[in-house]
C-alpha positions, 0 to 999 in steps of 0.5 A: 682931482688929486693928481696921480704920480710915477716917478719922484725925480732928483729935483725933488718933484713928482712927475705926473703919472699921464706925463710919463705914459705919453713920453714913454708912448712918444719914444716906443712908437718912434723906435718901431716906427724907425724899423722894417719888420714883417712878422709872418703871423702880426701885422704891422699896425697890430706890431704897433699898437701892441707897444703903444699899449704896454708904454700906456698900460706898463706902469697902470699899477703905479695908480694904487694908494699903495704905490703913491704911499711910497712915492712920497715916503722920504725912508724906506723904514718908515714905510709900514707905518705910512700904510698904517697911518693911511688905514692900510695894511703894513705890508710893502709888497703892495707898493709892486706895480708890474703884475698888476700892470700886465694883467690889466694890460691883458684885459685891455689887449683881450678887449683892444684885440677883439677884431683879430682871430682867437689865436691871434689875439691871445698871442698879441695878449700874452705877450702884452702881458709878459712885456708889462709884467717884467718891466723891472726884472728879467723876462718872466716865462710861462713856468713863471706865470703857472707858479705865479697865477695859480688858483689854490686858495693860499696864493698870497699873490692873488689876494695882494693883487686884490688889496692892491686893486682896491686901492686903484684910484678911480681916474685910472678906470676913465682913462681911454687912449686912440690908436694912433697906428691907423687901426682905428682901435681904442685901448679904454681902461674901463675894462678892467674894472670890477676885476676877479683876479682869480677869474684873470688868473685862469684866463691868462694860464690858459692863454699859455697853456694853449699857446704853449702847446701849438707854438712850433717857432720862435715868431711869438718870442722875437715879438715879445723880446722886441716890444720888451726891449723897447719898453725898457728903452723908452721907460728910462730915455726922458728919465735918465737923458732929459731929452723930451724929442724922441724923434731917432736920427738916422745915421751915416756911415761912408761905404766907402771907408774901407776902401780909402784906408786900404789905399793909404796902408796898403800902397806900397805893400810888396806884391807877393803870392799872399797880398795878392790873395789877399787883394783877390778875397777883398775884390771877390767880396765886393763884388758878391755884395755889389750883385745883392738885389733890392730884394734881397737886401729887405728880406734878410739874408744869413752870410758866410765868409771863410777864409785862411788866418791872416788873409785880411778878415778884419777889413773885407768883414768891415767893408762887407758890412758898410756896403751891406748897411748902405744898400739897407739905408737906400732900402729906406732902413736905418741899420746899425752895423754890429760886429761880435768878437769872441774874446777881449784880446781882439776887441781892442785890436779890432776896436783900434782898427775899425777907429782908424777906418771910421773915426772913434765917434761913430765906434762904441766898444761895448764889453764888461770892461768897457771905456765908456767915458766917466764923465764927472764921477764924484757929482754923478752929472753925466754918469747915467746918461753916458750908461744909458746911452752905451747899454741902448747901443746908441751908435752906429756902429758897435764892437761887443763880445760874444756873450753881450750878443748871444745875451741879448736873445738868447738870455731873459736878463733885464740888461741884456735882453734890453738891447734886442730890438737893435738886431732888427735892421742890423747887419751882424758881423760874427767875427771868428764863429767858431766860438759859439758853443756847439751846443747852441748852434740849431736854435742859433741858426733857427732864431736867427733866421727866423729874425733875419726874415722878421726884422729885415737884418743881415747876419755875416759869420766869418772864420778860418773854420766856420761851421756850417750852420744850416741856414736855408739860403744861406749866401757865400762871400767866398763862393769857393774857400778852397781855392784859397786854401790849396794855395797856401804852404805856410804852415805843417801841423806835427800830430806825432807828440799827442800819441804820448801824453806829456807831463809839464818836466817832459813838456819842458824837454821838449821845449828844450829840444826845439829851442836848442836847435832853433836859435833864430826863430822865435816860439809861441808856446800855447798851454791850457792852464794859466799855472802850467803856462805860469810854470813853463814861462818862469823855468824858460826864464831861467833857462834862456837868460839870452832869449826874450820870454814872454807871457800872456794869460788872463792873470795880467791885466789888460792894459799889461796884456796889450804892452807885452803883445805890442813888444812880441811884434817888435821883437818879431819885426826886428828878428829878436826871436822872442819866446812867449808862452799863452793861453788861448788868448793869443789864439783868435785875431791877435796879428802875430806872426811867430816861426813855430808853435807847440800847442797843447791839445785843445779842440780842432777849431783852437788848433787852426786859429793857432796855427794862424799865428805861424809864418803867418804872413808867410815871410819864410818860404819854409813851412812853419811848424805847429806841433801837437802836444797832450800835456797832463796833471795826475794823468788828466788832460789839461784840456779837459780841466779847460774846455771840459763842459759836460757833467763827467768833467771831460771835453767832447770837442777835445776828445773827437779832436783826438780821435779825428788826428789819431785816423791821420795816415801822416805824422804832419798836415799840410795846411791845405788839408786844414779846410776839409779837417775841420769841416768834418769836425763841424759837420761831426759836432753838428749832428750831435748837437741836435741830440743833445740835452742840453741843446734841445733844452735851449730850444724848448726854452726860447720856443716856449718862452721857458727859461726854466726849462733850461739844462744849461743856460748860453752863459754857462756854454759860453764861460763854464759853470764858475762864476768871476767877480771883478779885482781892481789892481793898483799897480801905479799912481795912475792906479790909485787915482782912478781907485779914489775916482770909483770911491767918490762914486760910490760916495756920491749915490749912498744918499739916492734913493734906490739901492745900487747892487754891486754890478751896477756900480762896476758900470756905474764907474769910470770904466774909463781907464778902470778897464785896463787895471780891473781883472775878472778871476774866480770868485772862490779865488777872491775868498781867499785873497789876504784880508790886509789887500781886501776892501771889504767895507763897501759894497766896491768891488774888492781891490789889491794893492800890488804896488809894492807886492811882486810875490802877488802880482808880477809884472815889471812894466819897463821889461813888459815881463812877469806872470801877473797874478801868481798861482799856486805851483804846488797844486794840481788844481790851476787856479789858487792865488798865493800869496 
C-alpha cells in the first residue's frame, strides 16, 4: 500500500501519518493520566477517551491526495501546478486538514459515544469536534461553526470539503483503534464513509444550537480547553523535543524552603512591633495550611490572604503554596505552583527572590520579555526545544503576568489557551489581585471555581486590598486582617489637594513647598502619564542641582529600570534622600521605602499600593505622609487619559475614588482606616460589574464558547484598546552584539519551510539578554520614529540606535539618570516620541 505521511521533517524524511497518530496518543493520555480531575457531567474514562480520539482523529485530513501534494511539493509557487498535473483542481485550500478532520472526529465520537445519553454524547461530540478543528488557529467558537457549516448553496466550504473528501485515501476508512481507557469502546473510521457533507453540516449546527441553548455553566468549556490544550501540546512534543518517552515525571519541591531562607535572612532582624507582625502573619499562615483535611486538599479550594504593604507577602504566598503543593503530591497529584504578578517590575523582583528560596533550575520566569535561554541562535539547534519547553511551562514552579494567566482561560488564542490544562492540579498564587479588571471579576470567580472543583486545583489571591470576589467557600489565611491593620501607624493619607484640580506648574509648586520644608527625607512623586513624569523629573533636576533625582516609567528600559531602583534603595539605606519621580511602575511589589508620597489621583486600590511604598518598614515613628493630588491637561484628568477604559473616555474607578474621599469628614486618614475604605470600594465596583456590558459579554462568551459575542475582550480590560509593538534599543556593545544574534536568527529560518510571523521571531530570539534592551511602545508611536534609526527591510522587529542619540533616548548609565525615550512636551497628548 502506498504509504500515507503527516509531517516532512528537517532530515528531509517523511513521517508516517500512523506513527505521528500514536506518538501524539502516547503523550495526550500520559499528560490526563498524569491528572485528578472530576468533571460533574464526564466521567473519567469518557474524559479520556475524548483526547485519545482527537490525538488519533486530529490530523485524518492529512490522508486527502490534496495534502500528501503539498507534502512532497519542494515550493509553495509551484503548488498549483502539482495539483494540476495530478488532474486535480488548482486550488490550494484544498491542501487544509483541520474541518475536515474534526468533522470526521464528530461522526467517529457520535458512533464511539453511543452508550451515553443524547446530551452527553453530543457534548462529548462537540467538543471532540472543536478541539480537531482548531488544531492549528485559536479556538473556533459556535459563531464560527454557524458562519462556517451553513447549508446555502453557495458555500464554498462545503463543496471543498466534498473535493477534499473524494480524495481521501481508502486505508483511512479501515483505520479502527481500541480504547485503552477500560471502556471497552472502539473508535472505527468506517463511519465516515460515504459522507454527505451537508447532511454533517446541519448535524453539528444543531449539536450547537441545542447545547448553546441549555448550557448554564462553563463545565462544557473547561473540557473542551482541557483536551485542546493537551492536543497542542502532544502535536508538537516528538516533533519539535525528539523525545519518543512520553512518560510525565513528577517533580520535587521542598516545603520546607521558605522556612530555611527565612532562618538564614531573618536571624538577626531586630525585633521591632513590625517584624513581630510580620513573624505573626507568617505563623497564622502555617498554621491554616497545617489544619487543611485530605479532603480538602482533592477537592480544591479558592484562598484569600490580605494583609498591609510591607508585611512579607512574597515569602508567606511562597510558603503557602509549597506546603499546599505538598499536601497535593501525598494526595498522589503531581502539582505545579504558579504564581501571577501584575506587572513586570515585580516579576523580576519576586523571580530573584523565589530563586534564592528554590534555586533558578526549578523557576521558569515567563512573560513577553522573558530569558529563556538562546541556546545556539545562528544554527537554531536548541531554539525550538527551549520554546517549547517554556511555552508547555515545562517546571515546577512558574513566575508569569497577569495576562499570560488570565490568557490562558479567558482568550481562545492558540498561544495562550495552550497552556490550560496546567491549571488542573496547580496551586495558583495571584500575587497583588487587585490588578484583575473589574470587569471580569464574576466570570473569574465563577470559571475558576468551577475549575477548582474540576481540576482539584487550589487558587491563593493575595493583596493589601484584595476584593472580595464571592467564591462559595472561600478559605481566609488570615482569618482576621484587621487586626493587623489597626496595629499600624505607619502611614497618613492627605485628601485635601483633590478638592482643587492642579495643572503640571501648580504640581510643580507644590512639589516645591514640600521639598523646601523637608530636606532630609526623601520623595517619591507617582504621576499618571509618562510626559507629565517626564516634565516634572527634568524641572526637579534643574531646580535641586544637590538632590539625587530620579525617574521610573516604561520609557526606560528594563535593564535601566532595575539600576535606577537598585540606586534609590541605596540611597534610602544611606539617608541621601533621593527624589524619584514614576508612574505606576513603582506602585505593586516594588521593596521601596520612601518618607513621603504625592500621588496623583488614580483608583483607590493604586493609592493603598502607593501608600505601601511610605515608611514602609515603619523605620520613622512619624506618620508618613501621602498626599492626593488631581493633576490636569486642557481640564481633563491625567488619570482618565490612564485608566479611562470605558467608551466616553473617562475611568469609573477614578471617579467613585473621588466621590468615596470627597464624603471623608477628615482632611487626612489613618492607615487603620485604609482596610474598610477600600472594601467599600470593592464591594461598590462589584456590584456594578454584575451589570455591566462588557462583563456579561465575557461570560456569555465562555459560557457559550462564543467569543464573538465579546464586547471587550480580557486583553483590552487588562492593557486598553492600543496596541504595542516591540523596539529593540542599542544603547552599548553588548547591545549591538545581541541585535547581530537576532539578525543570524532570522537569517538562519528564511530557508525553512513554514512562514515565521513577526511575533513568533520575538520569541524565536535569544530573549536571553534581548529582555532587558527591548521596550513595548505604542505602535502609532513606532510610525513615527525616524526612517535612518528604523530597520524596516526585515520581517525583525524595528530597532533604534541610541548609542550616540541622547535627544532620542536619555539615560546616563554611570549617574543611573535620564528619562529614556523622550516624549514630546509640547503636546497635550502623553504619548509622541521626538526626536
Amino acid at each position: 500500500m502506498k504509504p500515507i505521511y503527516s509531517h516532512k521533517l528537517e532530515s528531509g524524511k517523511f513521517l508516517p501519518w500512523i506513527a505521528h497518530a500514536q506518538r501524539v496518543a502516547d503523550r495526550a493520555l500520559a499528560i490526563v493520566r498524569s491528572k485528578q480531575f472530576e468533571f460533574p457531567s464526564f466521567q473519567r474514562e469518557d474524559v479520556e477517551d475524548a483526547i485519545y480520539l482527537c490525538a488519533l482523529f486530529h490530523d485524518f485530513g492529512k490522508g486527502t491526495q490534496y495534502f500528501q501534494i503539498y507534502l512532497k511539493t519542494a515550493h509553495r509557487h509551484d503548488l498549483s501546478k502539482a495539483f494540476v498535473k495530478a488532474g486535480l483542481i488548482a486550488n490550494e485550500r484544498l491542501k487544509d486538514h483541520s474541518l475536515l478532520s474534526g468533522l470526521c472526529a464528530f461522526k467517529v465520537a457520535c458512533e464511539s459515544f453511543s452508550n451515553k445519553s443524547k446530551g452527553i454524547r453530543e457534548q462529548l461530540a462537540a467538543s471532540i469536534f472543536l478541539t480537531c478543528a482548531s488544531h492549528h488557529g485559536s479556538l473556533k467558537s459556535q459563531g464560527w461553526v454557524s458562519e462556517t457549516l451553513t447549508d446555502g448553496f453557495e458555500n464554498t466550504t462545503l463543496e471543498d470539503l466534498a473535493r477534499m473528501y473524494e480524495t481521501l485515501d481508502p486505508q483511512m476508512f479501515v483505520l479502527n483503534f481500541p480504547s485503552v481507557s477500560g471502556s471497552g469502546r472502539g473508535f472505527n473510521a468506517q463511519v465516515c464513509e460515504h459522507l454527505d457533507f451537508r447532511k454533517v453540516a446541519i448535524e453539528v449546527r444543531k449539536t450547537f444550537t441545542k447545547i448553546a441553548s441549555t448550557r448554564t455553566t462553563f463545565e462544557l468549556n473547561i473540557l473542551t480547553m482541557f483536551l485542546y490544550s493537551i492536543l497542542l501540546e502532544s502535536d508538537k512534543f516528538w516533533l519539535v523535543t525528539g523525545e519518543k518517552d512520553s512518560s510525565i515525571l513528577p517533580y520535587t519541591l521542598d516545603e520546607r524552603s521558605v522556612d530555611v531562607y527565612r532562618t538564614q535572612k531573618f536571624s538577626n532582624v531586630p525585633k521591632t512591633v513590625l517584624n513581630d507582625m510580620r513573624n505573626m502573619a507568617y505563623q497564622e499562615v502555617g498554621n491554616t495550611l497545617s489544619a487543611i483535611t485530605p479532603q480538602k486538599v482533592q477537592t480544591g479550594g479558592f484562598w484569600n490572604l490580605s494583609l498591609p504593604t510591607g508585611m512579607g507577602k512574597t515569602l508567606i504566598l511562597a510558603d503557602a503554596g509549597l506546603k499546599v503543593a505538598n499536601l497535593m503530591v501525598k494526595a498522589g497529584m503531581r502539582p505545579k505552583v504558579i504564581v501571577a504578578l501584575p506587572f513586570l517590575s515585580v516579576i523580576e523582583q519576586s523571580y530573584e527572590e523565589y530563586a534564592k528560596i528554590l534555586g533558578s533550575d526549578n523557576i521558569l520566569k515567563y512573560h513577553s520579555l522573558s530569558d529563556l535561554g538562546a541556546g545556539s541562535m545562528a544554527d537554531g539547534t536548541d531554539r525550538d526545544t527551549i520554546k517549547f519547553h517554556a511555552d508547555i511551562w515545562n517546571k515546577p514552579f512558574i513566575v508569569t503576568t497577569f495576562d499570560q494567566l488570565l490568557y490562558a482561560f479567558l482568550s481562545e488564542k492558540k498561544a495562550f489557551a495552550s497552556r490550560f490544562h496546567n491549571l488542573f492540579n496547580a496551586v495558583v498564587l495571584l500575587d497583588e489581585i487587585q490588578g484583575v479588571p473589574y470587569k471580569a471579576w464574576t466570570t473569574f470567580a465563577e470559571f475558576v471555581n468551577l475549575l477548582c472543583k474540576i481540576g482539584k486545583s487550589h487558587f491563593i489571591i493575595s493583596s493589601a486590598t484584595c476584593p472580595d470576589f464571592e467564591v462559595p467557600g472561600t478559605g481566609h489565611l488570615v482569618e482576621n486582617p484587621n487586626r493587623y491593620y489597626k496595629k499600624l501607624k505607619r502611614t497618613n493619607l492627605s485628601i485635601k489637594k483633590i478638592k482643587e484640580p492642579m495643572d503640571e506648574d501648580e504640581l510643580l509648586k507644590f512639589l516645591d513647598s514640600l521639598l523646601v520644608g523637608h530636606t532630609g527625607q526623601s520623595l517619591l512623586v507617582i504621576l499618571n502619564t509618562v510626559r507629565c513624569a517626564q516634565k516634572i523629573y527634568e524641572e526637579l533636576t534643574e531646580r535641586y542641582l544637590g538632590r539625587r533625582v530620579y525617574s521610573l516609567t516604561a520609557a526606560l528600559l528594563p535593564i535601566h529600570r532595575a539600576a535606577i531602583i537598585a540606586q534609590v534603595k541605596e540611597d534610602i539605606k544611606n539617608k541621601g534622600a533621593p527624589i524619584l519621580i514614576a508612574t505606576q511602575t513603582v506602585e505593586a511589589g516594588v521593596d521601596l521605602d520612601f518618607d513621603a508620597t504625592v500621588r496623583d489621583i488614580a483608583p483607590l486600590d493604586s493609592i493603598i499600593q502607593a501608600a505601601g511604598r511610605t515608611n514602609r518598614n515603619w523605620g520613622n515613628p512619624q506618620r508618613g505622609v501621602v498626599y492626593l493630588v488631581c493633576v490636569k491637561s486642557n481640564e481633563k484628568l491625567h488619570a482618565h487619559a490612564i485608566y479611562g477604559r470605558d467608551s466616553d473616555g473617562h475611568s469609573l474607578e477614578v471617579d467613585v475614588t473621588v466621590d468615596m474621599l470627597g464624603q471623608c469628614k477628615s482632611d487626612e486618614l489613618e492607615e487603620t482606616k485604609f482596610l474598610n475604605l477600600v472594601q467599600r470600594y470593592f464591594n461598590w465596583l462589584h456590584t456594578r460589574a454584575q451589570k455591566d456590558t462588557d462583563a456579561m459579554a465575557l461570560g456569555q462568551a465562555l459560557r457559550k464558547l462564543r467569543f464573538d459575542l465579546q464586547t471587550k475582550t480580557i486583553k483590552q480590560m487588562l492593557r486598553g484598546e492600543d496596541e504595542k509593538t516591540r523596539i529593540f534599543l542599542i544603547h552599548n556593545q553588548v547591545s549591538m552584539e545581541l541585535l547581530e544574534r537576532v539578525k543570524a536568527a532570522w537569517e538562519s529560518v528564511q530557508g525553512e519551510r513554514f512562514k515565521i510571523n513577526q511575533w513568533e521571531l520575538e520569541l524565536l530570539d535569544a530573549r536571553g539578554g534581548l529582555a532587558e534592551n527591548t521596550l513595548g511602545l505604542y505602535r502609532w508611536q513606532f510610525r513615527i520614529l525616524d526612517i535612518n534609526y528604523v530597520d524596516s527591510s526585515r520581517e525583525l522587529f524595528p530597532y533604534v540606535d541610541v548609542t550616540d542619540n541622547r535627544h532620542i533616548y536619555d539615560f546616563d548609565i554611570a549617574e543611573s539618570a535620564g528619562i529614556g525615550f523622550r516624549y514630546n512636551q509640547s503636546q497635550s497628548s502623553p504619548s509622541q516620541i521626538i526626536f
